[in-house]
Phi, psi and omega in degrees: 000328180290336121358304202260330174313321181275015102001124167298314187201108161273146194291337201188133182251113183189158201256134168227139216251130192249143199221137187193151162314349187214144172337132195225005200287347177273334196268311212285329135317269214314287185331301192318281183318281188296351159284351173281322184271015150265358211017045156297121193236095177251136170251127202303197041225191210218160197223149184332134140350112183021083165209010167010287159313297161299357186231003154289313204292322188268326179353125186282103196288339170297310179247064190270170181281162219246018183174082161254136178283133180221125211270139172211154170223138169318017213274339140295355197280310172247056191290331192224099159298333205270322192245181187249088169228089187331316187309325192286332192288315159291336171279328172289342159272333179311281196314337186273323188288326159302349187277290174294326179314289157350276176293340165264003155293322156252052110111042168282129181270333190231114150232127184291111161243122147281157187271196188228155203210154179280101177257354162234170182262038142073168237278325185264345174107212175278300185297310233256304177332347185267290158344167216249097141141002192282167150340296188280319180301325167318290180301291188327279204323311176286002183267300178317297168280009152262006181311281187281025169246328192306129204289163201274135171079020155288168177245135173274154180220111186270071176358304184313303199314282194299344160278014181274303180312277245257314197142093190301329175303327170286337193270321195233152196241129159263001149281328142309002175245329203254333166282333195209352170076025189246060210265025173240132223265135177298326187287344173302297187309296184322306185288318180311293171325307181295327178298300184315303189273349149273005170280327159321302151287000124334272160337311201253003180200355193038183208293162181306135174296326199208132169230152214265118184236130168288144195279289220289097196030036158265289204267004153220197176245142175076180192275104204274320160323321196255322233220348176090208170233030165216023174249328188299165182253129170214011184257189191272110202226163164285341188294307198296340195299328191289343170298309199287348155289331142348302168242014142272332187280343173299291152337282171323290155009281192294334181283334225231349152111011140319117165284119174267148164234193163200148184216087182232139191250108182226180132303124175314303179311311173297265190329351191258320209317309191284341184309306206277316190255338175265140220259351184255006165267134160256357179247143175241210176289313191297323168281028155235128194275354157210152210228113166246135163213135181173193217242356193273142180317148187300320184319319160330313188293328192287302179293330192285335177304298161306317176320276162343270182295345165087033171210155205277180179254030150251008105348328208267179229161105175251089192265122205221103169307336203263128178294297160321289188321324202272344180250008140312329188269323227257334173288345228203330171225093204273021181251012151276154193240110154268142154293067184339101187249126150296150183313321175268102176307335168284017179233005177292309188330303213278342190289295193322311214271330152333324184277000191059340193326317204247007189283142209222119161306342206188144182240128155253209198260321189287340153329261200329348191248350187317313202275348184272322150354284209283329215255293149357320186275330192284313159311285188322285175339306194295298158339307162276354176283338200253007191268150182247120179074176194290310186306332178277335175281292188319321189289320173309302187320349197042036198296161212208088193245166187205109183251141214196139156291150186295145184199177193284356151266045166251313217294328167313316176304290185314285198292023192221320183280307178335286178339295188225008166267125196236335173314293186233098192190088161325317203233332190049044189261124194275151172221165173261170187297311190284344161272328147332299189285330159316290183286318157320336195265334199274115184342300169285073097256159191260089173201131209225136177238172185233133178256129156226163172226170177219200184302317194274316196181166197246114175247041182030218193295151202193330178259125159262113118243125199237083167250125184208168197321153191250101184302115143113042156280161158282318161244162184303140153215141176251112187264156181268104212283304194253121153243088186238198173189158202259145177321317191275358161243033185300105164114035187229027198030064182257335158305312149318307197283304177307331174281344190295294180317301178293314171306299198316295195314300181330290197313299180307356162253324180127050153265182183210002185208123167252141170238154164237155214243124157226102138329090166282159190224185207254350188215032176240006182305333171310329199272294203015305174228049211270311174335296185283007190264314178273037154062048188233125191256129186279110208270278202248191131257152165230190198276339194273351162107352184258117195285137180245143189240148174234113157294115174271146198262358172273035193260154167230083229294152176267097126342069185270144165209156168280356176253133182270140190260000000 
């Protein structure tokens, strides 16, 4: 406790119930501990020895846990080494999906499923064991279909993987499986954890945004001030081949919807130089969305960088060779996440990917477009510096927008904007697909989501509204649950055209009150008064700190907005 108390700011408070086939009473400190040193404050606990089902089944549905884990051991999967009999492969996928069903039937929101793993290859050996009825070949398959079973926006934790990485010998202790039903090992228990809580984190907040990269032997080798930009080493030599592995895996990164930034204390002109003229860089400018290079401490560098981009820097990731440097960022900004960087460029690859940082239950199509988005914004930016007043830059944009119900090619999006939007989100109420999907179905509720583009880029789903019915009103009412918008189109009247939608829809059911909710957070202080800006009047305060506001619809509020629907 003294522990979680000296934590400066913890990110996110919530409970998790760990549930498994095997003793699970060692793992829930360790979990506890690597969510701290994640500066995560989570409260731990563990459910009966193989009682799974049964201990899903009692869940209070008033008070479920806000994320569970699940743990399975073979010891039914591979009851009959010699054969191949599938029906077993199949009852262990029954039993898990009843599991989930279950728990997200009592409003469990994040669920952690482990795979299932081998620690010797069993009666048949190494060579056989691989073959169609072995241990191991066993395990693969059933790791594979439940892998792919598993419900959309849950995290798989692939067990095989991580005693591979670590040792199997190393990962598991059998005397502790034979003594205590306890089969993991501390360094097993210690790596399982730390995989567990970035699934844990993930779920609930997904991967890190942005990594922050220093030039001068992070992304190549030697001073580019001194040595030139066709001097540095990066071509294919060994030192240099590990800079460009490097930055293919950086690159990859990025497609995949990591933002790169740099942060180098250089000459602008020197540090942009090898992106542009030497032909042995695989990353070029266009794959970094904000590039500071000057002489100013780096933490500088770091906040002008969030300015810019408009997020926060506990989003960041900072990798650096300079020893100094990284714990200049760890003093001065402790809510980035440093890298310990090794000495050696050919461990960069494996350190980076080690830290969990960027681990994602789910990708979408606005991932993969994230750095053209952002490069896109950066157009945009230049544009309003050259527009004479706001009215005149919002009209250059051409925003363009599509509003539409939310429907099951949304859900991934909707619950991933639910997830982490934090700016502009009245309430910051997290949901899983299946309630999501719960509200959206109900007839009387009012719920859209919005796509918009402009001259510069299609910046896909963005938009959020979740409103439904207010039960035991004296007039028909519609509360507003979720209202958010994604950072990046903030202050484009995009709100206007979405509340425009929701009075029209209200009217047409026959409501006569929309009330809306603003939850304060440490980062929604923007919405504040967002109500009253969209002609909505402040009805309460409650003791929690949350302002409540109401629109009578025979009111008719002047909306202006610049997007055409």
């Amino acid at each position: 406790m003294r522990l979680a108390a000296a934590l400066p700011q913890a990110r996110f408070s919530f409970s998790v119930l760990i549930l498994g086939q095997c003793t699970t009473t060692w793992l829930s400190p360790a979990i506890s501990a690597c969510a701290m040193e994640a500066g995560m404050h989570i409260l731990v606990s563990d459910g009966p020895y193989d009682n799974v089902l049964q201990a899903v089944t009692a869940i209070d549905p008033m008070a479920p846990p806000d994320a569970l884990i699940l743990l399975p051991w073979h010891h039914r999967l591979l009851m009959d080494a010699l054969s191949d009999t599938p029906d077993s492969i199949q009852a262990e996928l029954d039993y898990w999906r009843e599991v989930w069903g279950q728990a997200l039937a009592k409003g469990v929101k994040h669920l952690i499923q482990v795979g299932y793993d081998w620690q010797t290859p069993g009666p048949l050996g190494f060579h056989l064991s691989t073959r169609t009825g072995g241990d191991i070949e066993r395990i693969r398959r059933t790791n594979n279909r439940l892998r792919e079973s598993t419900p959309v926006g849950s995290y798989f934790v692939s067990l095989e993987d991580i005693s591979g990485m670590l040792g199997r010998d190393r990962f598991y202790d059998m005397r502790g499986l034979h003594w205590a039903r306890q089969p993991f090992s501390e360094s097993g228990l210690a790596s399982l954890a730390r995989h567990i809580v970035a699934g844990l984190r993930s779920t609930r907040q997904g991967p890190a945004k942005v990594l922050v990269l220093d030039l001068d032997n992070t992304l190549w080798g030697g001073v580019v001030g001194e040595v030139g930009a066709l001097g540095i080493e990066i071509r294919e030599t060994p030192q240099g081949e590990a800079y460009r592995a490097f930055q293919r895996h950086l690159l990859a990164l990025s497609k995949r919807g990591v933002l790169l930034a740099v942060c180098s204390k250089n000459n602008d002109a020197d540090a942009r130089e090898p992106f542009l003229a030497n032909p042995d860089m695989i990353l070029r400018l266009t794959d970094i969305a904000c590039f500071v290079a000057n002489w100013e401490p780096k933490s500088e560098g770091l906040k002008q960088i969030a300015k810019v981009l408009d997020l926060s820097l506990d989003s960041f990731v900072f990798f650096d060779d300079n020893p100094f440097e990284r714990e200049q960022i760890r003093r001065a900004l402790p809510c980035v996440q440093v890298i310990a960087t090794p000495e050696d460029p050919a461990e960069y690859v494996n350190v980076l990917e080690a830290s969990l940082w960027f681990e994602a239950c789910m990708l979408t199509d606005e991932d993969s477009r994230r750095n053209e988005m952002y490069q896109a914004k950066e157009q945009s930016r230049l544009a309003r510096s050259n527009a004479d007043g706001l009215g005149n830059y919002l009209d250059l944009l051409e925003m363009k927008a599509q509003l539409h119900a939310i429907n099951d090619a949304d859900l991934l999006r909707v619950v991933q904007l639910l997830g982490k939007t934090n700016q502009f989100n009245l309430t910051t109420k997290r949901y899983s697909i299946e309630q999501v999907r719960d509200l959206v179905t109900n007839e009387s509720s009012v719920c859209f989501s919005l796509r918009l583009q402009d001259r510069f880029s299609d910046h896909g789903l963005v938009g959020i509204l979740i409103a439904k019915p207010m039960p035991k009103s004296v007039h028909p009412t519609l509360f507003i649950d979720s209202f958010l918008l994604s950072c990046r189109v903030i202050g484009r009247t995009v709100e206007q055209s979405m509340m425009q939608t929701l009075i029209q829809r209200a009217r047409h059911l026959g409501y006569q009150r929309i009330i809306g909710q603003y939850c304060p957070t440490q980062k929604n202080q923007l919405v504040a008064t967002i109500y009253l800006e969209l002609g909505f009047k402040l009805t309460a305060n409650d003791h929690l700190g949350s302002k409540w506001f109401e629109l009578r619809l025979e009111d008719t509020p002047n909306l202006k907005t610049y997007v055409s629907i």
